[in-house]
Structure formats: C-alpha cells, structure tokens
N, C-alpha and C positions, 0 to 999 in steps of 0.2 A: 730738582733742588738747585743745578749752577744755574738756572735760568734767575731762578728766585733769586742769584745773588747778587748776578749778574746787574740785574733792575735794581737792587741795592745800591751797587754801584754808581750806577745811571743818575738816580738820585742822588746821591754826593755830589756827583759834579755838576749842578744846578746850585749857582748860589743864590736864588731868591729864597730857594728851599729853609736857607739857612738862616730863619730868623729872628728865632725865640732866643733872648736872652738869657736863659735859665745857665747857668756854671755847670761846666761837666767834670762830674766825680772821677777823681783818679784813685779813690780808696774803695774797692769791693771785693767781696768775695763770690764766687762764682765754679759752678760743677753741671757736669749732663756727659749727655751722649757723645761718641767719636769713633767718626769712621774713617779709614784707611782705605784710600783703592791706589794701588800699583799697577801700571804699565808694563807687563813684562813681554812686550814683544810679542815672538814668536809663541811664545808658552802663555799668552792669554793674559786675562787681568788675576791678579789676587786680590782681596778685600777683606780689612779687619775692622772688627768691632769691639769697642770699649767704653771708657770712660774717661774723664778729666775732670782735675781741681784746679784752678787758679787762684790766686788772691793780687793785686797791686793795691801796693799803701803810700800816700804822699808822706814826703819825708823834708819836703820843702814848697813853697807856695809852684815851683816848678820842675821840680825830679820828684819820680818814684819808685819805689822799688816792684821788682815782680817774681814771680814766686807758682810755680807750678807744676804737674805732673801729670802722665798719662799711662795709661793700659790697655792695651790694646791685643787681640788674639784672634786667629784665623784658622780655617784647614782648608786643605787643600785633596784629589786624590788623580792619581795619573796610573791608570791602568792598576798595578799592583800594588804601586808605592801612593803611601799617603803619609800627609806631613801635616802638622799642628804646628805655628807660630805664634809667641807671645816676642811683644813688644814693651818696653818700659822706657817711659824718657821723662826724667827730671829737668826743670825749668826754672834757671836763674839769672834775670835782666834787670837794666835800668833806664828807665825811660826819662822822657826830657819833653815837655811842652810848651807852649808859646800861643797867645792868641793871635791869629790873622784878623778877625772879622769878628762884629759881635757873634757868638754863640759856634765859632769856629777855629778851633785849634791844627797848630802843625804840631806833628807829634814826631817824635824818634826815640829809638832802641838799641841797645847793644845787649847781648845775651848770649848765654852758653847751654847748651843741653848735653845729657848724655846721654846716648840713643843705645839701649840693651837688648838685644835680639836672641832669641832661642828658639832651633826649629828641629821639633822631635819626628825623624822619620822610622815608619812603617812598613819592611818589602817582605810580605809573608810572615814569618815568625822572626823575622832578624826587627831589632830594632839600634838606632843610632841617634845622638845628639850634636849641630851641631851650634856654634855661639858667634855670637859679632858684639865687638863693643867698639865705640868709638866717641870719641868727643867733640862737637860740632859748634861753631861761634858764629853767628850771624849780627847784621843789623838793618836797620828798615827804618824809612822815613815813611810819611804819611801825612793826611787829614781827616780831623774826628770834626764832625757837627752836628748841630741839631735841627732835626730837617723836619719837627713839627715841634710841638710842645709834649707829645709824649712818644715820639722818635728819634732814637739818633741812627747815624751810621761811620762808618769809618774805610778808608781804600788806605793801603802802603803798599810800599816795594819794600825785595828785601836781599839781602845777598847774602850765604849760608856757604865756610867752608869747612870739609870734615878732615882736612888729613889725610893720615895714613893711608894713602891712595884713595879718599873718599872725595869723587867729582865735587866741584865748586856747584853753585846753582843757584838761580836768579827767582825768585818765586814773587806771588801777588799774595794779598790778603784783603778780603771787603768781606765786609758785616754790617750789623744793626742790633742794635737792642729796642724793645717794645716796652715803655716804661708803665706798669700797672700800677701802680704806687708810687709816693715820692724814695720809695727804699728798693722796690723788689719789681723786675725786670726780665723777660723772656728776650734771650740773646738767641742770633743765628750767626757763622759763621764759616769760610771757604777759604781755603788756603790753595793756590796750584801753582805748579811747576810745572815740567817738560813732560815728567815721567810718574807724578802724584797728584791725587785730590783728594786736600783732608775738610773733611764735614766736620762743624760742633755743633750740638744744640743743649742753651742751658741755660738755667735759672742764675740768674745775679743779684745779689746784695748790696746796693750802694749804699754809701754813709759820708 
C-alpha cells in the first residue's frame, strides 16, 4: 500500500498531469477504514485498526472549516502479559486555499486534535489500566490537483507539536481520490513520520 501512495505522489508532481479544469470541492463528507502502525523499536511494530469520519465545509470562496474523528484498537501479547489498546482523536482545523495553475490549488492547515489513549493490561489473573491524553496542534501546507478528469490527488507537509513532553514531529501526507460520480468518490490515503504510518481508505461525498 506505501508503494501505491508513494506513485500517488509521483503523479502530483507532474504538472502536465494537471489538467482538467473541473473546480475542486472543499465541502464533503467522508468515513472508512484506519490503520495504525507504530515503530517500537526494540519491542517490534504495534498496529491498530479502526475507523474515521471527516467532513470539510467551505465557509468562504477560500477558507474551510474541518471537522473529524477517529477510533482506532489493537492487542498486543508478550509472553504472559497481553494488552488491548483503544485510541480516540477528535479533529478540529481550518484550511486555506489558493489556485496556482488551472485545476491546481495550494492548500494550508492549522488544526488541533486530541489524541485519547487507553491500554488495558493482562499478566495472569491481575489486570491494570493505564491512560494518556494529550492535546496536539499541527499545520501543513501542500498541493491538491486534478490529475485526470476523474482523479485527483493531493502531497503536504506537516509539523505536529504535543506538549506535555510530547516530541515535536515533521510528518508527510499524499493521497488521491477516484471520482465515480459527479458526488461520490473512493479516497486512499498515507500519512508518515519517523516512527508511524497511518492508512485511510474511504468513500467521499462531495457537494
């Protein structure tokens, strides 16, 4: 699947690619799949699996707002002890667009999430819980095009700080949405940093 995104990518940055004139929707709605994989080192990868909603609504011929959440849950077992994680993170930004090029926008972001962690351990008969919360603000610039008449895709950077002793971190994001209709849309999605790769795959509603 990063290869597949990867070539998403690759695509974006070809602008003959980008040549249909058709206007890109900043108002949809949009849910599916989402996976989690962490880098833990020495202790191996973890990997969760969920779900996500988003929606963005233009609120002006060039701001919009965006609006989203995810759920995501894993397990894990290590000899005797075994652990089940659920994750939750709400999603509230504002984005900002601009055309460069017929059928090609620069896009930017400023956003907040709150990222809720809970990981129930297993060591024989004892069990324990324990919790993380923290609150995370990132922003990311980028370019969205249209790289057929019924493809687009999209590449940003992004830079993400948590706090509370939570690392800074510089992450990518490239996608594509496959338009089947003038409304209704199969998105794919890759999100990475140093130490994560987050997967989405999902139906979109534009309007």
């Amino acid at each position: 699947m990063r290869n597949m995104l990867l070539a998403t990518s690759l695509l974006l940055a070809t602008p003959l690619l980008a040549s249909a004139s058709d206007e890109l929707s900043y108002t949809y709605v949009e849910g599916g799949w989402n996976r989690l994989q962490l880098d833990a080192g020495s202790a191996g990868d973890f990997t969760m699996d969920g779900g996500y909603v988003r929606g963005s609504f233009a609120v002006t011929p060039q701001f919009h707002v965006i609006v989203g959440a995810s759920h995501l849950s894993g397990s894990d077992t290590a000899g005797a002890t075994r652990v089940k994680t659920t994750l939750d993170v709400p999603y509230l930004g504002l984005g900002y667009h601009a055309p460069i090029s017929d059928g090609v926008d620069f896009t930017s972001e400023f956003a907040w999430n709150h990222r809720s962690a809970k990981s129930d351990y297993g060591v024989g008969d004892q069990r324990f819980r324990q919790t993380s919360r923290f609150n995370e603000v990132l922003g990311m610039v980028g370019v969205r095009g249209r790289l057929t008449g019924n493809l687009e895709g999209w590449l940003k950077g992004g830079y993400a700080n948590g706090g509370d002793g939570q690392d800074a971190r510089w992450y990518g994001v490239v996608g594509g949405q496959l338009n089947i209709t003038d409304t209704w849309g199969v998105v794919l999605e890759g999100q990475f940093d140093k130490d994560t790769s987050e997967y989405r795959a999902g139906v979109r509603a534009s309007f």
